[in-house]
N, C-alpha and C positions, 0 to 999 in steps of 0.2 A: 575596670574596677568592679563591675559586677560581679563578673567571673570569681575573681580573687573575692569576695563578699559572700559567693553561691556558698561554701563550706561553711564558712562560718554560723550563716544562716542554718543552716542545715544541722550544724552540731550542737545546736542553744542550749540543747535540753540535758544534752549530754555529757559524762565526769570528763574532768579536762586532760586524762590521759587518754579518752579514747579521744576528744578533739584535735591533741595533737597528733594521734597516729592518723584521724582524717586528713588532717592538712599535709600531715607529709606523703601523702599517698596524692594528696589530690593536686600537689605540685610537684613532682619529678624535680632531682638535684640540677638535672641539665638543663633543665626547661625554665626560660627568666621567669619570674611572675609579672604574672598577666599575661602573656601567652594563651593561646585560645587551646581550649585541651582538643583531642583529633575529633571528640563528638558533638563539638558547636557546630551547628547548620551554616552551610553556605549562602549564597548570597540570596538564592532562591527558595530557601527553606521559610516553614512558615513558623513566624518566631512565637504569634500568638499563641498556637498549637503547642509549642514545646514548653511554652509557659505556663499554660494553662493545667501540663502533663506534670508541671513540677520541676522541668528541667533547665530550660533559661529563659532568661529574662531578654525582653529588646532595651538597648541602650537608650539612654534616657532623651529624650527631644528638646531641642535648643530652640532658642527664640525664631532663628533664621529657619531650622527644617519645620516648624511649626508655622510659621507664615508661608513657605513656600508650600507645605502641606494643604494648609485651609484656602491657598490659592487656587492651587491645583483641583479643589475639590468644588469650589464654586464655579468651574469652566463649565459645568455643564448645566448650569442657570442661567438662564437667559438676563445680559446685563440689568434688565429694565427691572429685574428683581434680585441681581447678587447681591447689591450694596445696600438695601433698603434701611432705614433708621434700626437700631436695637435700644432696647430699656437700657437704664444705666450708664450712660452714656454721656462722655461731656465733649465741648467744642472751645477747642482755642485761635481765634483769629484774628485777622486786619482789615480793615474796609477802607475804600476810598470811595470819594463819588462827587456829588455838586449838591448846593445849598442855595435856595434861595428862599433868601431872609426878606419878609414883608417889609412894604414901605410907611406901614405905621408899628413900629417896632418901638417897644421900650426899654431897651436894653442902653441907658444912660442911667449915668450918678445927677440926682435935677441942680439946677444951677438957679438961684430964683435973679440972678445977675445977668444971668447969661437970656442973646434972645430964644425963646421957645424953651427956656427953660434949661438949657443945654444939650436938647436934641438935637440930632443930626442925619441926612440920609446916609445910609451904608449900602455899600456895591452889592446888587440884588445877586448876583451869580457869584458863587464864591465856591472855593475845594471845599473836601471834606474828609478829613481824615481821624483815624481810632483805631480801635482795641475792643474786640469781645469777647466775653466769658462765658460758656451758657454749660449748663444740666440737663439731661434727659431723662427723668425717674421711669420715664412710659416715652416706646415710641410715637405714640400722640401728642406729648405733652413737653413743655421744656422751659426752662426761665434760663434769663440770659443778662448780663450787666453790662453798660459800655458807656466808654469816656473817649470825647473827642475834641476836636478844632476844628474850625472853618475861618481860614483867616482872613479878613477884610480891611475895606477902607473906608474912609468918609467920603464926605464932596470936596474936600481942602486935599485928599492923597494922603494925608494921614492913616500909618499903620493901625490898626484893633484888629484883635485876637479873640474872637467869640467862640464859646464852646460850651458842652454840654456831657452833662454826668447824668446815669439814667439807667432805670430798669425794665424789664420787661417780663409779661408771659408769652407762648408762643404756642399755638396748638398746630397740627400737621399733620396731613396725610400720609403717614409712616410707613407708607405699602410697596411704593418702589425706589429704585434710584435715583427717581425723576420726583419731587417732592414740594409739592403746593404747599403753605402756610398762611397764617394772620398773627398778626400779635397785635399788643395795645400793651402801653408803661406810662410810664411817667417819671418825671428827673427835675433837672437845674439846668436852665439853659442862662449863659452871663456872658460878660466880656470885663475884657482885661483893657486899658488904654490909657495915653495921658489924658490928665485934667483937663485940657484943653482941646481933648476930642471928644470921647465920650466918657469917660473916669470910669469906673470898676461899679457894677451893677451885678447882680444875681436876681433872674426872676422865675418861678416854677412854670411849668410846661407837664402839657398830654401830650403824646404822639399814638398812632396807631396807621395801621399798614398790612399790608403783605408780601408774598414775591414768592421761588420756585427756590429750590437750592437741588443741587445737581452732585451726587457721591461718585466721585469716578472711579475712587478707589476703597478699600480697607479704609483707608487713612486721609484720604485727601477729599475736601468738597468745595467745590462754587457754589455760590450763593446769589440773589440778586432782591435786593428791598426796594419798594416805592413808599412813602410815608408822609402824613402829614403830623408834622410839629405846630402843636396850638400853641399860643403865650400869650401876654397880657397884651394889649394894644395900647398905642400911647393916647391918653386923654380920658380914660375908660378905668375906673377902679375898681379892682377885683373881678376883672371877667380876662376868659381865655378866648381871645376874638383874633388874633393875631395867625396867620399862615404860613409856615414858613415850609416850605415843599422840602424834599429830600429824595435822591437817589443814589443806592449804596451798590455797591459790586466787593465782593468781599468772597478771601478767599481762609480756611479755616482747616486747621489740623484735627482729627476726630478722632478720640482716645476711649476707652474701653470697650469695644469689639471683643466678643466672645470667640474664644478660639477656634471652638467646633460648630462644624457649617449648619445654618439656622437651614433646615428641611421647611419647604411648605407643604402644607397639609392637602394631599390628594382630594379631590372631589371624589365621594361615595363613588363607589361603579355603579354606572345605570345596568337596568333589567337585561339583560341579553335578547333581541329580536329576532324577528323571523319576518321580512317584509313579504314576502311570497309565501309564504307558509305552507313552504317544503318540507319544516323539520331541520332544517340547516341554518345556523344561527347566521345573521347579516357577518359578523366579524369573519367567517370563514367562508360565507356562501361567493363564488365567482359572479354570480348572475343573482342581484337582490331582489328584482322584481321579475324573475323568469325562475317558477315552480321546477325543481328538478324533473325528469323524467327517470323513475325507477324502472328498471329493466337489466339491472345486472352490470351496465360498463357504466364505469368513473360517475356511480350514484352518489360520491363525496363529494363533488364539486358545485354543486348546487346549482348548474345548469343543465337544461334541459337539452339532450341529443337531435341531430338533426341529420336528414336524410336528404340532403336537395335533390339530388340527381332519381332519388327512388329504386336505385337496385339496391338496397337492402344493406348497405356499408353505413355507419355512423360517418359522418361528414368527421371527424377525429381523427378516425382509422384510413378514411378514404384518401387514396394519394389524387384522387380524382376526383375533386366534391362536386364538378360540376359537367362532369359524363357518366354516365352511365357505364358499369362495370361488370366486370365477373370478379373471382377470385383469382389470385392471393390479395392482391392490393385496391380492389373496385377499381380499376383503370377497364376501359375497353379495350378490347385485343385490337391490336395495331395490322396496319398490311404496310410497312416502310416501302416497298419494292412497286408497288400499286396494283400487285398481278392478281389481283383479287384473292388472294389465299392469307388467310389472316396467319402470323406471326407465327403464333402456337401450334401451330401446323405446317410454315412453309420449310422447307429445310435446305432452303438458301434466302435468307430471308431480305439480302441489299441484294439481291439480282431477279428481274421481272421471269416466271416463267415464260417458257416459249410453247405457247398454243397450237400443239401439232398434231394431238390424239396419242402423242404417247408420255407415260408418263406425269400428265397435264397435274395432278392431284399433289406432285411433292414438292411445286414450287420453284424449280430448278431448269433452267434453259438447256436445252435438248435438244437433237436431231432426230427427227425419226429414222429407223435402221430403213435402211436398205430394201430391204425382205419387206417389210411390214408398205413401202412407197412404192412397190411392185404389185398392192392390190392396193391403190391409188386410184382409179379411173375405170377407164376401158377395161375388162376381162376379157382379153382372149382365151377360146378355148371352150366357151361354155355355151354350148347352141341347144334347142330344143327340136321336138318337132312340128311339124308345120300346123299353125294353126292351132297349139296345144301349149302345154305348162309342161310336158313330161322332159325331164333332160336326158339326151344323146350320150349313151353310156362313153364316146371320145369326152365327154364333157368332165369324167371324173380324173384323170392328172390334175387338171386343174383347179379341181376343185381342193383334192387333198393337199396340196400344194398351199389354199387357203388355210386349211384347217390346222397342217403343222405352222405357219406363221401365227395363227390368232392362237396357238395353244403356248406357244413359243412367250407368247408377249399376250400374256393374259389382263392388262388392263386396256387393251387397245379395244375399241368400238369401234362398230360399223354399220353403214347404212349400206343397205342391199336396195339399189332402183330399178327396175325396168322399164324397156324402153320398145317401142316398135316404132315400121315405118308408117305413112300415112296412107295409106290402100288400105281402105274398107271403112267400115263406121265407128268413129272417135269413143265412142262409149264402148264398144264392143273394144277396141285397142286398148283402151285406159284399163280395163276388169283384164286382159290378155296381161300387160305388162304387172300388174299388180300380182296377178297367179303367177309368174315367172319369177318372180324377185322370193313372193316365199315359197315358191317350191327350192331357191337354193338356199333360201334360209333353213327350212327342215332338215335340205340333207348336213349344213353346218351343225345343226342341233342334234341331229340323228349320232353324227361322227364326233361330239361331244364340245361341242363350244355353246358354254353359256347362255339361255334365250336373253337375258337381261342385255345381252351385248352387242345384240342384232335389233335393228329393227330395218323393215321393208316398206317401199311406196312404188307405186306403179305410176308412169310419166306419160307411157300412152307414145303419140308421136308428137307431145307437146318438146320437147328438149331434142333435136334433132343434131345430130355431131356433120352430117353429110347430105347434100341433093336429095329429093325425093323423087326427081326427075327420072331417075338410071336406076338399072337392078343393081350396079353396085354400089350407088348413094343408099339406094333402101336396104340392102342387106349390114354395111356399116351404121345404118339408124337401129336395126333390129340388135340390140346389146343388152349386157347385165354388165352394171358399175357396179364397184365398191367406194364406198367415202369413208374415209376416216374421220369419224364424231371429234373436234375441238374444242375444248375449256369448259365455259357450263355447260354447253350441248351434251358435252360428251359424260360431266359429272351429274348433269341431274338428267339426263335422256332421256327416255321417251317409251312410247307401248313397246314391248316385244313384239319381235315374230308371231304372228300363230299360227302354232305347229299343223298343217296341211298333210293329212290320210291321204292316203296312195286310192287312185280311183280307179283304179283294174293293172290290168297287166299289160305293160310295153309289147310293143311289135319284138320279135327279136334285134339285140343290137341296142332296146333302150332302156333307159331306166326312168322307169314312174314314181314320179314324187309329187305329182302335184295333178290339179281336175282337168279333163281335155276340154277343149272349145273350139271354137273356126277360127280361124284368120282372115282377114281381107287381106288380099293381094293375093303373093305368092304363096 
C-alpha cells in the first residue's frame, strides 16, 4: 500500500494530466498493483537510507513487530533494570492473601438487647480477596484504589462477609525491576451478616504498609504487601486503636509502557590514566604498574622488555628466554650427537664424530685412510747418526713418503716424539731425543708441510718399546714415532715445531738437519 501511495504522494503538486501519465508509468499494464517495482530493496537493504533519499518508505509496524521489537532491544539490559517502573503508567490487578481481624473489633450493628451489646468474636485468620486500580504520573509515585472481602465467622459458625473499600498513595523506588515501596490510605472497612450474628456495620479505617513488587515482564508484575489496618476498637469512641494485620500477594497487568527502549544514562567517562606513567593510558597499557621500556620493539604495549637469560634477545623474540643464545632465534647452538661439535657446524649432526685425527672438525664418523695409519707409531726407516740429531740420508724415502701423505690429507696432525735407549745420562738422552724429533720435523717443514701441524717432544729412554738389556732391545728403543693429534688435541694443538738451522755439514752419505751431541751407549 505504500508503494501504490509512493506516486501519488509524489504527484500532489502536480496538473492531473501529468499525475495520470505518472501513474501509468509507475504501474505497468502487466504488473498487478502493489507489486514491488524491480527497484524496492531487498531484504537486506537499508530502508531507512532510501527513505530518507526520498525513495521508499519501511512498511508500517504493527503491535506484535513493535513488541517483539522493543523486546528484542531490551535483551541487552540487564533484567534488574529492563523492566523498571515508567511515568504514566497504570496497574490492573488481583490480590489474595490472609486477614487477621482483632479481637476487640467493632464491626457489629449494637443490640442494647442483646448481651455485649451484640458483639461477637470473629475467626482471627480469615482469606482475603480484591481488585486494584492504581496510576503512576512519576515513576516514584502512584495512587491506587481497592475493594475486597475476607470472609468469616462468628463463635456460633455463623457466615459474615467483612470487607473493605479504600484508597491509597504509594511512593517507590522506581530504578529497577526489583521494586521496594510504602504506601499509607485510608477507606471503609464493614461487614455484611444476619441480625442475629453481627448485622451490617460500616466503620472508617487507616491502613499503611509496604512490600517489593517484581516486573518480569513488559506487561506482567508480582507484588507482595504487608500492612497494618487500624479501626475503631469496641468500647472506645472515636479512636482507631483496633489491629487488624494483612498480607497480600497480588498479581497485576501494567499498561502503558512506552514503546521505545528507556536508555539509561551513561556515567560521565572518567579521566583516562596512566598508573605507571609510561605515557600509555591503563585502558590500553598490557602492564599497568610496569613503565614501558622504550627502545624501539612493541614500545605500544605498555610493558617493559626483558632479557633473562642476558644475551641480548627480548625475552618476546627469544625462543629461548631461559638459555642463553646467539642468533637467529637466542636458542644456544645444540651439539644433538654429543661429539662435542656444535650443530652449526657438525655436518652430520645425529651421528657422533669418530676421534681419529682425521677429519675430527666436520662432525662425521670416519676411518682414518690407510696411508695416513702407516705413520701411526713406529717409523721405520728413519735412523740418525750416532750420538747426533743429523738424519742418515737412507732416512729420506721415508721420510717423503711422510710428506706426500701429510700433503695428501692436509688436515691431519701430528706429533713427532723421540726416543733413545737407556746408556748414558738421562738428561743428555731426553735433549738427544728432543733434537731428533725436530730435526724431522724441519726437514717436514723444509718439504712444505705446515709448522701449525707438527709439534715435537723428546721421551729420552723414559717410553721404551723393547729390553734395554740386548743391542737389539736398545737399538728398537732408539726410534722416531709419529701420532696422529685426535679431537681437541688435534683442533686447538699445541706449540709448533721450531724450525732447527743445519749445524755444519754431514759426513758423506748424511744429511744435517738438526745440532750434533754424544750419545751414551752405542
Amino acid at each position: 500500500m505504500v508503494l501504490a501511495l509512493a506516486p501519488a504522494v509524489a504527484g500532489a503538486g502536480q496538473p492531473a494530466e501529468q499525475r495520470e501519465a505518472a501513474e501509468v508509468s509507475a504501474t505497468p499494464a502487466d504488473e498487478p498493483t502493489g507489486q514491488l517495482d524491480a527497484r524496492a530493496p531487498e531484504s537486506g537493504d537499508d530502508w531507512e537510507t532510501r527513505r530518507e533519499e526520498g525513495g521508499w518508505e519501511a512498511p508500517e509496524e504493527g503491535p506484535a513487530e513493535s513488541d517483539a521489537r522493543q523486546t528484542g532491544e531490551r535483551k541487552d539490559i540487564p533484567w534488574i533494570r529492563r523492566w523498571a517502573p515508567e511515568a504514566n503508567t497504570g496497574e490492573i490487578g488481583i490480590y489474595g492473601g490472609v486477614l487477621l481481624l482483632s479481637a476487640d473489633h467493632e464491626l457489629f450493628e449494637p443490640d442494647l438487647d442483646q448481651d455485649d451489646q451484640g458483639f461477637r468474636p470473629l475467626r482471627r485468620v480469615n482469606p482475603d480477596l480484591g481488585l486494584r486500580i492504581g496510576y503512576y504520573p512519576l515513576r516514584f509515585f502512584g495512587l491506587e484504589a481497592e475493594g475486597g472481602v475476607a470472609p468469616s465467622r462468628v463463635d456460633d459458625g455463623q457466615g459474615v462477609m467483612p470487607f473493605m473499600v479504600r484508597g491509597q498513595v504509594v511512593g517507590q523506588l522506581g530504578l529497577w525491576s526489583v521494586t521496594p515501596f510504602v504506601l499509607v490510605g485510608g477507606g471503609l472497612i464493614g461487614v455484611r451478616s444476619a441480625r442475629e450474628a453481627l448485622g451490617d456495620d460500616v466503620d472508617p479505617a487507616l491502613h499503611f504498609g509496604g512490600g517489593v513488587k517484581f516486573y518480569l515482564d513488559r506487561w506482567v508484575s508480582l507484588r507482595l504487601d504487608v500492612r497494618d489496618v487500624v479501626s475503631n476498637r469496641r468500647g472506645v469512641e472515636q479512636t482507631f486503636e483496633a489491629h487488624n494485620l494483612e498480607a497480600l500477594l497480588s498479581l497485576s497487568i501494567v499498561l502503558g509502557r512506552s514503546r521505545a527502549q528507556r536508555k539509561s544514562t551513561p556515567p560521565p567517562p572518567d579521566e583516562p590514566r596512566d598508573s605507571d606513567g609510561d605515557g600509555i593510558f591503563d585502558d590500553v597499557d598490557q602492564c599497568v604498574d610496569d613503565p614501558e621500556t622504550v627502545n624501539g620493539f612493541e614500545d605500544e604495549d605498555g610493558c617493559p622488555e626483558q632479557d633473562r637469560d642476558g644475551d641480548g634477545f627480548w625475552d618476546a623474540q627469544d625462543a629461548c628466554p631461559d638459555e642463553a643464545g646467539v642468533e637467529p632465534d637466542g636458542c644456544p647452538i645444540r651439539d644433538t650427537d654429543g661429539d662435542g661439535i656444535f650443530d652449526d657446524v657438525d655436518q652430520c649432526v645425529e651421528e657422533p664424530e669418530t676421534e681419529n685425527g682425521f677429519e675430527d672438525a666436520d662432525g662425521c664418523p670416519d676411518a682414518l685412510p690407510e696411508a695416513v695409519e702407516r705413520f701411526n707409531g713406529s717409523i721405520k726407516g728413519i735412523t740418525f747418526e750416532t750420538n747426533e740429531a743429523i738424519i742418515k740420508r737412507s732416512s729420506l724415502p721415508a721420510l717423503d713418503e711422510a710428506v706426500r701423505t701429510l700433503t695428501k690429507y692436509p688436515d691431519v696432525r701430528i706429533e713427532i716424539s723421540g726416543h733413545t735407549d737407556s746408556k748414558g745420562a738421562r738428561d743428555h738422552n731426553m735433549d738427544l731425543s728432543r733434537r731428533r724429533a725436530e730435526s724431522v720435523a724441519s726437514y717436514l717443514i723444509g718439504m712444505g708441510v705446515a709448522e701449525d701441524r707438527i709439534t715435537t717432544v723428546g721421551y729420552g729412554p723414559d717410553v721404551p718399546v723393547d729390553s734395554n738389556a740386548t743391542r737389539e732391545g736398545r737399538a728398537n728403543n732408539r726410534r722416531i714415532e709419529f701420532r696422529v693429534l685426535k679431537g681437541a688435541e688435534a683442533r686447538g694443538g699445541s706449540e709448533p715445531a721450531p724450525a732447527v738451522e743445519p749445524a755444519g755439514t754431514a759426513a758423506e752419505g748424511e744429511v744435517s738437519v738438526g745440532a750434533q751431541g754424544s750419545e751414551a751407549g752405542e
